[in-house]
C-alpha positions in Angstrom: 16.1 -23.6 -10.7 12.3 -22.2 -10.6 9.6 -24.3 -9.9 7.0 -25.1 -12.2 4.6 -23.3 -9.4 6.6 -20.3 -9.4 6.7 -19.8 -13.3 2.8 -20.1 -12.8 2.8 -16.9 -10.5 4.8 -15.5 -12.9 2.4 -15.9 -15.3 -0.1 -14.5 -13.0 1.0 -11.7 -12.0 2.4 -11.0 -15.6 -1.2 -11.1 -16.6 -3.1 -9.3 -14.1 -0.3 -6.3 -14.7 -0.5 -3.5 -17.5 3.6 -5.0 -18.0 4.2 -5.9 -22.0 7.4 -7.8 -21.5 9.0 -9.6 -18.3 12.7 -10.9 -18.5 14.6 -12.9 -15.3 17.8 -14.3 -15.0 19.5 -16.0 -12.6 21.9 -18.8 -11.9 21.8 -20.6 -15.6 18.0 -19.8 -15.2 16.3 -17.6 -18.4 12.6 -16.5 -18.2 11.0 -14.2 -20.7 7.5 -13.9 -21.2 6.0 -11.6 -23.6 2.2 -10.2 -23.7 1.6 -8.9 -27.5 -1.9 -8.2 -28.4 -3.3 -9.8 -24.5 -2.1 -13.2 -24.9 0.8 -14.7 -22.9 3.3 -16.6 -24.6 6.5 -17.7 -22.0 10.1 -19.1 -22.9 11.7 -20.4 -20.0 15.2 -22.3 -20.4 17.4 -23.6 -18.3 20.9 -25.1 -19.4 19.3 -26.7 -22.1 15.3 -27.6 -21.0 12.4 -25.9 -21.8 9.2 -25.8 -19.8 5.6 -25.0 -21.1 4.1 -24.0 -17.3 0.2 -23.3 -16.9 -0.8 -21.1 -14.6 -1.8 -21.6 -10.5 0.5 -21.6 -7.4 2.1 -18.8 -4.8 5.7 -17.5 -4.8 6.1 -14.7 -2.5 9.2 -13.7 -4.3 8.0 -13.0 -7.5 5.8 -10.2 -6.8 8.5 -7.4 -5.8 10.1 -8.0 -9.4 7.6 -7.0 -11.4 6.7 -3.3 -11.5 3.1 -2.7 -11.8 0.8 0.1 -12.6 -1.4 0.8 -9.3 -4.4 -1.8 -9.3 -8.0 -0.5 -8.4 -9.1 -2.9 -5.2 -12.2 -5.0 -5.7 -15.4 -4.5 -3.9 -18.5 -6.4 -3.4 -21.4 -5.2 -4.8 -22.9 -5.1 -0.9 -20.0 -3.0 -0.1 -20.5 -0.1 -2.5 -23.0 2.1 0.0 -20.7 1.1 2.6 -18.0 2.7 0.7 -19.5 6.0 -0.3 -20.3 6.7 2.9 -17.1 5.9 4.0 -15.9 8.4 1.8 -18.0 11.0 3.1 -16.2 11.1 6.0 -13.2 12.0 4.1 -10.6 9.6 5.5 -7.1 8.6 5.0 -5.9 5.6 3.0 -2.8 3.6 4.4 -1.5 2.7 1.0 1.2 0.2 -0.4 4.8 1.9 -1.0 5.6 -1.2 -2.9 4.5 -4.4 -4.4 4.3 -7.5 -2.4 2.8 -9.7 0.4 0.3 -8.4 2.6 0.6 -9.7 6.3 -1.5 -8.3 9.0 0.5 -10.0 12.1 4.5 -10.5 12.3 3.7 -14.1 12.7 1.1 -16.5 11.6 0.1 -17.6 15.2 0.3 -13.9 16.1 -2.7 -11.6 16.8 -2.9 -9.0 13.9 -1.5 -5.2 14.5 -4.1 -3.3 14.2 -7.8 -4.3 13.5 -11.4 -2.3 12.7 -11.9 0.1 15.7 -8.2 0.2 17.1 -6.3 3.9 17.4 -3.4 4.6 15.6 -0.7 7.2 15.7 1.7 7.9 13.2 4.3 5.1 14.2 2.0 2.6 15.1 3.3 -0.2 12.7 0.0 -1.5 10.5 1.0 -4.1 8.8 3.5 -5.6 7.0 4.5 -6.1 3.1 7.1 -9.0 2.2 8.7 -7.4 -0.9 12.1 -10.2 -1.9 11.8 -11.8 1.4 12.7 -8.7 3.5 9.2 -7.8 5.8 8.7 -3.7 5.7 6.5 -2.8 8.6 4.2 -0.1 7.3 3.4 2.7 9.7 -0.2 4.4 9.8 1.5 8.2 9.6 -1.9 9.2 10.7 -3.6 10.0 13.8 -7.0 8.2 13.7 -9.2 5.2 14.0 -9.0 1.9 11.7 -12.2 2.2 9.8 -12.1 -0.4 7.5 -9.3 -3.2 6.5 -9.2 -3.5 2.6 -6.8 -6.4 1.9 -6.8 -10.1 3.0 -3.7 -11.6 4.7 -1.4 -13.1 2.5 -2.7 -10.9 -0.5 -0.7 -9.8 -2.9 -0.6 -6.0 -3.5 0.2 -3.3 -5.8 2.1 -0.3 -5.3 -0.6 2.6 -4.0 -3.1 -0.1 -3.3 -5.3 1.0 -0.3 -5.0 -1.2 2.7 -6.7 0.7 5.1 -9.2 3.1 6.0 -8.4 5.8 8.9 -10.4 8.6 10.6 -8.2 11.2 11.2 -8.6 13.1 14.8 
C-alpha cells in the first residue's frame, strides 16, 4: 500500500507537470488524480479506504511514472550574466534521457563523477539518474571540459533537462 508521503510526491510532481490526468494501480491499490482548470483533486482507494493526502515528502519511484513535458531549469538572478556568457561559448548540454533522480556519485559516501573543471570523453560516465529503482549511468558523449553543473544531487529531473555544461575540444 502507498504511503501517505508518497501520495504527497504524487501530488507534486502531478502539479509541477503540464500532465491533466494521472492513474496508478497496483496490488489492490487505486490512485487517480485529476488537474481540471489548475486545481488538484486526488481519489485514492485501497480495498475499501480512502485517503485525503496534502502534499510534502520524497519517493524516488514515483518520478519515472509520470511523463512530463521538458521543464526549463531555474536560475538565480546572480547567475543570468554567468549564463550568457556561458552561452557564448557555444557549449554542449549533457541532458536527461529520462525522468528521475539526479545523483552525482554511485554512492552517498562516494566522491562525485565528474565536477567543474574535470575532462571528459564520450564514455566518461557523468552521473547517474534513478528512473523505477534501476541507476542509468549517463555518459558525457562529448569531448570537453565540465563547465558548469546545473542540478543538485538528489534532484529530481525532467526528461531534456540540462545537467551539465561542456566545452567541447
Amino acid at each position: 500500500m502507498l504511503k501517505i508521503q508518497e501520495i504527497r510526491e504524487i501530488i507534486r510532481l502531478i502539479d509541477q507537470s503540464s500532465i491533466e490526468e494521472f492513474l496508478y494501480e497496483h496490488d489492490g491499490v487505486k490512485v487517480h488524480m485529476k488537474k481540471p482548470n489548475g486545481s488538484v483533486p486526488v481519489e485514492a482507494v485501497a480495498k475499501a479506504a480512502v485517503v485525503e493526502p496534502a502534499p510534502v515528502a520524497v519517493v524516488k519511484e514515483a518520478a519515472p511514472q509520470v511523463e512530463a513535458a521538458p521543464a526549463v531549469p531555474e536560475t538565480k538572478p546572480a547567475e543570468a550574466p554567468k549564463q550568457e556568457a556561458v552561452k557564448a561559448e557555444n557549449l554542449h548540454k549533457i541532458t536527461s534521457p529520462m525522468v528521475g533522480t539526479f545523483y552525482a556519485a554511485p554512492s552517498p559516501d562516494a566522491a562525485p563523477y565528474v565536477k567543474t573543471g574535470d575532462k571528459v570523453k564520450p564514455n566518461t560516465v557523468v552521473c547517474i539518474i534513478e528512473a523505477m529503482k534501476l541507476f542509468n549511468e549517463i555518459e558525457a558523449e562529448v569531448n570537453g571540459e565540465i563547465v558548469e553543473i546545473l542540478v543538485q544531487n538528489g534532484q529530481l529531473v525532467e526528461y531534456g533537462q540540462p545537467l551539465f555544461l561542456v566545452k567541447t575540444e
